[in-house]
Structure formats: structure tokens, C-alpha cells
C-alpha positions as CSV (number, residue, x, y, z in Angstrom):
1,X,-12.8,24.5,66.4
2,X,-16.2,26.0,66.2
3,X,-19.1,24.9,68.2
4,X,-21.2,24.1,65.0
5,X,-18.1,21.6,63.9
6,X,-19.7,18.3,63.0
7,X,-18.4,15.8,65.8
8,X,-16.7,13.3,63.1
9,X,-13.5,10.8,64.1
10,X,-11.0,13.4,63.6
11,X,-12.2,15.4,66.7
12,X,-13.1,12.3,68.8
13,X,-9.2,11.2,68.1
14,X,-8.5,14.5,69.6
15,X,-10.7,14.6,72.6
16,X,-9.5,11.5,73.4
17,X,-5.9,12.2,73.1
18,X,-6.5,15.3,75.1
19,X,-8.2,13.2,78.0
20,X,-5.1,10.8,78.0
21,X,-2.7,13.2,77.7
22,X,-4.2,14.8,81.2
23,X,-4.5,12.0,83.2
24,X,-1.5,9.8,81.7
25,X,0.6,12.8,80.9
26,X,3.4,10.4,79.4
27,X,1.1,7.6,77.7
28,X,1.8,8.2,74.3
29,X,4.5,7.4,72.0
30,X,7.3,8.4,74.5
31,X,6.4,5.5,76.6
32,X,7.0,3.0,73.9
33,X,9.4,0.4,74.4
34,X,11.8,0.3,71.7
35,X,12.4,-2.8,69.6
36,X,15.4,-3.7,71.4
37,X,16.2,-6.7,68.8
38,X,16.8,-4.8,65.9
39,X,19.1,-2.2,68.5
40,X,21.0,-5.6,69.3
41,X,21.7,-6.5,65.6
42,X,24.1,-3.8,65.7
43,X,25.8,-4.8,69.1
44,X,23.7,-5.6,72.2
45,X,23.9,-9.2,73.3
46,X,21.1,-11.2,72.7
47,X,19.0,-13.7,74.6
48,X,20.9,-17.3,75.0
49,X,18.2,-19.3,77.4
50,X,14.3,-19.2,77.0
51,X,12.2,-18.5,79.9
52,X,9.3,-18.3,77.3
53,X,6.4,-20.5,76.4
54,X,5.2,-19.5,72.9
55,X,1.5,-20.3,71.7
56,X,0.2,-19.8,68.4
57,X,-3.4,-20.2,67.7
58,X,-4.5,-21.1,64.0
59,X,-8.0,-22.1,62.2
60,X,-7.4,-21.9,58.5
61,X,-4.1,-20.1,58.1
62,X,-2.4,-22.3,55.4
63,X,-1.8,-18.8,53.2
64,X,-0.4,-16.8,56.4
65,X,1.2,-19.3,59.4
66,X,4.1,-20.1,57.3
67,X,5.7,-16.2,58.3
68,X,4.9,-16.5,62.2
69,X,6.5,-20.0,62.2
70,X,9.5,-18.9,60.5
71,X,9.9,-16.2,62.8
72,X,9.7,-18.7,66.0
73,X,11.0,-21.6,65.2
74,X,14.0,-22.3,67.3
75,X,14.4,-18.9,69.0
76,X,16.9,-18.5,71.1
77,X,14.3,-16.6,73.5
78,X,11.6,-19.1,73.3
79,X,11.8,-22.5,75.2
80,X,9.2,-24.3,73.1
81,X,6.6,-23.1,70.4
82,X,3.0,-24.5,70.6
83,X,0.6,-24.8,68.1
84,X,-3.1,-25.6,68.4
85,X,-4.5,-26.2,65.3
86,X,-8.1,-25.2,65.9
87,X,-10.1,-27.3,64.3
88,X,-8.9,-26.6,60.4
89,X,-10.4,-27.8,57.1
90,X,-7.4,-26.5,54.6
91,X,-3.9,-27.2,54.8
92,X,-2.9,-25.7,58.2
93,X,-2.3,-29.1,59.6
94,X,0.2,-29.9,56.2
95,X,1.8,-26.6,56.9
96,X,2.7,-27.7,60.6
97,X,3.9,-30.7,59.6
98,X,7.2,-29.3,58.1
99,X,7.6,-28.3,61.6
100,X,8.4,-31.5,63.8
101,X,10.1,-29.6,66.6
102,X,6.9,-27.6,67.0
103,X,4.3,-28.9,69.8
104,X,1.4,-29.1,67.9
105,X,-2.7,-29.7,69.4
106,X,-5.1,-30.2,67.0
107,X,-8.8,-30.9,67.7
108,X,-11.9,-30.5,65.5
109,X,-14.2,-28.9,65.7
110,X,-13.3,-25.1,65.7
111,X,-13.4,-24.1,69.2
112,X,-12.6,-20.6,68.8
113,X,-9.4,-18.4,70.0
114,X,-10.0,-18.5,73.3
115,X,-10.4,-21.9,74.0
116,X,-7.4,-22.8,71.8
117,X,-5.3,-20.3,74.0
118,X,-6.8,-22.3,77.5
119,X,-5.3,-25.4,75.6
120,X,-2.0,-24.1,74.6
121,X,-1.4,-22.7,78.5
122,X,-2.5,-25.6,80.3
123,X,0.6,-27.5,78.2
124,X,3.1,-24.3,78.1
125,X,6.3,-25.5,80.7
126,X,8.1,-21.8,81.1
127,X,7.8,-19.4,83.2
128,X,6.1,-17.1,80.6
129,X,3.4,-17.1,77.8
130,X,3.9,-15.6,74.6
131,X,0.8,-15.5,72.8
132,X,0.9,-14.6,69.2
133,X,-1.9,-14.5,66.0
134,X,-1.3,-16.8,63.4
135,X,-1.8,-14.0,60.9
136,X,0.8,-11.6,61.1
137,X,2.5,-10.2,58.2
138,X,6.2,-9.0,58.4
139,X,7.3,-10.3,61.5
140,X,10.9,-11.4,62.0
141,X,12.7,-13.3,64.3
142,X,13.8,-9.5,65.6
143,X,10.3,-8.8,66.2
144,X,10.1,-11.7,68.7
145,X,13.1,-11.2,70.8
146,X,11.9,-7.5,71.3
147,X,8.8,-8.9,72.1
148,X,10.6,-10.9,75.0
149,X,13.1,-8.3,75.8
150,X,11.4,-6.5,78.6
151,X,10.0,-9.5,80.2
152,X,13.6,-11.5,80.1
153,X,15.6,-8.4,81.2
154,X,13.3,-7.8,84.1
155,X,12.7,-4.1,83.0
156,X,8.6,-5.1,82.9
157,X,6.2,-8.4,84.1
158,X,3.8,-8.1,80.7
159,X,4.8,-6.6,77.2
160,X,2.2,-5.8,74.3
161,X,2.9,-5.2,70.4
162,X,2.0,-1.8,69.0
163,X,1.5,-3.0,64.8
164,X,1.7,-1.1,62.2
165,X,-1.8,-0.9,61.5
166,X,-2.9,-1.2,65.1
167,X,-5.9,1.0,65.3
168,X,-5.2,5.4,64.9
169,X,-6.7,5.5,68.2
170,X,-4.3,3.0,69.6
171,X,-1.5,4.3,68.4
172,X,-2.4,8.1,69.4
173,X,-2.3,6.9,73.0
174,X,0.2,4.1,72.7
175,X,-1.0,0.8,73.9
176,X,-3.5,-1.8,71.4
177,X,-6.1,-2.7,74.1
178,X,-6.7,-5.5,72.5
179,X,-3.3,-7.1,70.5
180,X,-3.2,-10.8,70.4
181,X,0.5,-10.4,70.8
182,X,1.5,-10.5,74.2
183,X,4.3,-11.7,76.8
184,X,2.6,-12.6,80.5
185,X,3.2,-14.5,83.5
186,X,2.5,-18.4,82.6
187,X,0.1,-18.7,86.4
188,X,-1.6,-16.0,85.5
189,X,-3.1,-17.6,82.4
190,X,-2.8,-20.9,84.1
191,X,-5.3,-20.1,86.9
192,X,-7.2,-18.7,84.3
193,X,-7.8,-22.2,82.2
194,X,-11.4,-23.1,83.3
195,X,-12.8,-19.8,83.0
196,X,-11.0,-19.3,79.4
197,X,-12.9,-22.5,78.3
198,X,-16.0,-21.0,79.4
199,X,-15.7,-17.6,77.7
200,X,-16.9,-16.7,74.2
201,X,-14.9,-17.2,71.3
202,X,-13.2,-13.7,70.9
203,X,-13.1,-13.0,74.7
204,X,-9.7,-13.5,75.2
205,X,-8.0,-10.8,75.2
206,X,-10.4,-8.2,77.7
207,X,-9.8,-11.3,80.2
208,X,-6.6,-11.3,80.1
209,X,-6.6,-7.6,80.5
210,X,-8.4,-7.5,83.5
211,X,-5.8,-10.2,85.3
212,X,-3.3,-7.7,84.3
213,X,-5.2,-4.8,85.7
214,X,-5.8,-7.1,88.4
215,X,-2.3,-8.0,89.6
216,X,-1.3,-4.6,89.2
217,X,1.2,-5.8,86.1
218,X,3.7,-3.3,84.7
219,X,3.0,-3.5,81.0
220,X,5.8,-2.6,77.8
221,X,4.6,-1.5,75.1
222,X,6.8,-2.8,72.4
223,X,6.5,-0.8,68.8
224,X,6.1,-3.3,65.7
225,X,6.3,-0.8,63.0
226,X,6.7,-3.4,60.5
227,X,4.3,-5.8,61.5
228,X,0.7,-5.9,60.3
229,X,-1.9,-8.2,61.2
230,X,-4.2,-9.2,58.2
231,X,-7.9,-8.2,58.7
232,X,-10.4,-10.5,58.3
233,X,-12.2,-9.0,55.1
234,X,-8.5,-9.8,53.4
235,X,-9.5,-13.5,54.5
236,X,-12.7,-14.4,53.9
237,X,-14.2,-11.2,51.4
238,X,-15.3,-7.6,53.1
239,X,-19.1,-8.3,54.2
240,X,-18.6,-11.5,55.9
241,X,-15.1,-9.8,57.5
242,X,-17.2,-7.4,58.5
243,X,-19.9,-10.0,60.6
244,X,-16.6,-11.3,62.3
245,X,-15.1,-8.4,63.0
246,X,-18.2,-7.4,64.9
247,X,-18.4,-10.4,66.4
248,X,-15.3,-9.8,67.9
249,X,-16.7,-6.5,69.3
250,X,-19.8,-8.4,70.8
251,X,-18.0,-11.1,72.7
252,X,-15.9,-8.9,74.0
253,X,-18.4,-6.7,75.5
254,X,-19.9,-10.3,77.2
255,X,-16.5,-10.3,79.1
256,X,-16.8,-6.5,79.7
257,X,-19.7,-3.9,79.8
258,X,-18.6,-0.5,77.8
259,X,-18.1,1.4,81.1
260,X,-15.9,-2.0,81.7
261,X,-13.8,-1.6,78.6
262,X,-13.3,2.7,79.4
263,X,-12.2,1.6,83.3
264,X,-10.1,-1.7,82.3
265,X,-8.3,0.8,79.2
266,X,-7.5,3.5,81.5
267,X,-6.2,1.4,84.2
268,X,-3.8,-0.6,81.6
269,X,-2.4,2.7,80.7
270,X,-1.5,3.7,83.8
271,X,0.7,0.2,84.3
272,X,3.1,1.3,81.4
273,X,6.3,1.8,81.9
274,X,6.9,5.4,81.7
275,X,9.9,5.8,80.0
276,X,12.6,3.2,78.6
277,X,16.1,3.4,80.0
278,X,19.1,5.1,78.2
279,X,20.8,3.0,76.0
280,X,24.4,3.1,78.2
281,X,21.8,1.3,80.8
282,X,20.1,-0.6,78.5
283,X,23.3,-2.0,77.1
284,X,25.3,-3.1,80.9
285,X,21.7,-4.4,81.9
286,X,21.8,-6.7,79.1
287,X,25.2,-7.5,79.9
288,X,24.5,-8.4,83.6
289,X,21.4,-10.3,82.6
290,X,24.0,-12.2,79.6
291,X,26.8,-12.9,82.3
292,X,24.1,-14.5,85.1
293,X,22.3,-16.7,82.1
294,X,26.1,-17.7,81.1
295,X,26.7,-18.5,85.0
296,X,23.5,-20.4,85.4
297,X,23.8,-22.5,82.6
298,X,27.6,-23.6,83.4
């Protein structure tokens, strides 16, 4: 590359791979966690009990909640699904409705995502939160329990989708800073509850991070390869998708300062798991964990 090369995104993707590649030597794709759920369609013994809270925030996702739902509703991983309906004006609330097992909170007006996550914690019961966007496309049931997988097995204490269209960047060093779908420790975001509601809109997610960081977590990444999140120009038409996504940006930098979000991204990287186990172990540790859930629940 010649000195005179025009510094475009191409050769920023590079430098920045280079610079995680020599301090995270093994914080690419390697580290990915498998999805384990579709692995267990062909054998591996699957989750019986849920430890797992799930929380699904929605504000106008009558075209798009109807594929998350389907994919959670009465998981064998999850012990309860929550919704909070964030203040809607179409037919979300409809849409829910021909859910009646769901937990559903609905308040109006629109609060934003992180408040409606500090109302979905404060009433989660188990013993972890799994926080998912209402506007995923592709996800399965499969794509839930490997989701889980690491967190119920004990192989990690947080787990973080990788998408299909999670940004080149994130997927050249492996981890999406800034997923919405995510498995944690339920006091972690419970301690957090106040200061959520306090928080701008689209904060959320660098908060949560920095509890991670914080605590010293060790994070799976779990690959989603067919799993996209719809972008909010698909929503609501490309220049007002564009204010949003922005938006996003900006309140996320309230929670952080730039030098913030460089320090909190390189510390999360360094709480990956570095590699998955074998499959021989991966297989009798899901046996062990299957025969103690069977013993406990007898």
C-alpha cells in the first residue's frame, strides 16, 4: 500500500483488524461460539428447564414481532417471555394478544428502548436476562437455544449474537459492540434499574457493556449467520432512518465519550472466550449438565 493511498474504509477495516489481531491475537472468527442448537438437531441433548428471563422490547413492530415471538414462545430454555409494548400506535398490542402466555407491559407514551428494558428486568424472575430486538428477521427457535447455550452450560456468564448483517467491522473482529441480543446475569441489570430509567433512549446497550467490563464477565460470542436485524430506513423510509440511526450514535456517546467507546470495546474483547471446546467435550458436557437438570427436577 503506498503512502499516497487515499485512507478510505477498506484500509481503516484493515488497520483495525491489524490492531486487534496484535493485542487480542485470537479475537476474530476463531473465538466464535458455534450455534450449538442447530449442532444438537442432529444429536446433542437439548435444554429441558429454563434459567432464562426473556425480554422483548417493541414500539411499532406489527409487520416484524410476529417472527421473534414465534421463535420464543414456549422455549424449552426460556422460563417466561416478557413483552413491553412501548408505547405503540399500530397493531403491536393486537399482535400480542394472540399470545396469552406472553407477560406483556404496555404503557403509552413511547419511552424509548432503554427504559422499556428497565421495565422488563425489574419484572424478569430467572436467574438470567435475555434481551432480544423486536425486529429480527430469520431467527428460529435454534437461534435462541444457541443463544442460551453457553450461559446454561456454564461454559460463559454473558453471550452476544454476531448477525448476519452485523456491521464488516464487527464481524472482522468478532464481537457486535452494540447487539441488542444478549444473555446476562438478571442482578446485574437489576441493580442497574434506576439508572436505566435515567439514560437516554438508545443508551442501553454501552451501559450494559460497561457492567460487563465491569464485573470482569466472560462473554460468548454466538454466530447468527441467518439472522438479520431490519434497519431502520427499511422501517420508516431512508432519510428519516437515517436521523434515527444517528440518534442512536449520539445517545450512546452521552453514556460514553469516544475514548470511552475505544477503552469499553477493547476491554469486552478481551473477556471472550478464547476458543470453544471440542465437540467430544461439548457433547458429555451437555450430557452432565442434562443428567443434573433431570436429577433436580425429580
Amino acid at each position: 500500500m503506498s503512502d499516497g493511498e487515499a485512507f478510505g474504509p477498506n484500509r481503516a477495516l484493515k488497520l483495525v483488524k491489524a490492531m486487534v489481531s496484535e493485542s487480542f491475537p485470537r479475537a476474530g472468527a476463531a473465538q466464535v461460539r458455534p450455534n450449538l442448537a442447530i449442532a444438537s438437531e442432529s444429536g446433542l441433548p437439548r435444554t429441558l428447564t429454563g434459567q432464562i428471563s426473556c425480554i422483548v422490547c417493541a414500539y411499532n413492530e406489527e409487520e416484524r414481532i410476529g417472527a421473534i415471538l414465534e421463535a420464543v414462545d414456549r422455549h424449552p430454555a426460556l422460563l417466561e417471555v416478557i413483552v413491553v409494548n412501548d408505547g405503540s400506535t399500530d397493531a403491536t398490542a393486537a399482535m400480542l394478544a394472540r399470545y396469552p402466555q406472553i407477560k406483556l407491559i404496555s404503557y403509552s407514551p413511547n419511552r424509548g428502548k432503554t427504559y422499556a428494558l428497565s421495565r422488563g428486568i425489574a419484572l424478569a424472575r430467572g436467574e438470567y436476562l435475555m434481551m432480544l430486538d423486536a425486529d429480527l428477521a430469520g431467527v428460529r427457535a435454534a437461534d435462541i437455544q444457541a443463544l442460551a447455550d453457553p450461559v446454561l452450560d456454564g461454559w460463559a456468564q454473558a453471550s452476544i449474537s454476531l448477525r448476519a448483517n452485523s456491521l464488516a467491522l464487527y464481524r472482522a473482529v468478532g464481537l457486535d459492540f452494540v447487539s441488542g441480543e444478549r444473555v446476562i446475569p438478571t442482578r446485574l441489570g437489576r441493580e442497574a434499574i434506576a439508572e436505566m430509567q435515567r439514560l437516554p433512549r438508545w443508551g442501553g446497550e454501552a451501559f450494559l457493556n460497561e457492567l460487563i467490563t465491569r464485573d470482569r464477565l466472560s462473554i460468548a460470542v454466538v454466530d447468527w449467520p441467518g439472522v438479520f436485524n431490519i434497519r431502520k430506513f427499511h422501517k420508516v423510509g431512508r432519510w428519516r432512518g437515517m436521523a434515527e440511526e444517528l440518534k442512536m450514535t449520539f445517545d450512546a456517546l452521552k453514556v460514553l465519550s469516544p475514548i470511552g467507546v475505544v477503552r469499553q470495546n477493547l476491554a469486552l474483547l478481551s473477556l471472550i472466550r478464547r476458543q470453544p471446546a471440542p465437540a467430544g467435550q461439548v457433547e458429555m458436557s451437555w450430557t452432565r449438565s442434562l443428567n443434573r437438570r433431570r436429577r433436580t427436577s425429580q
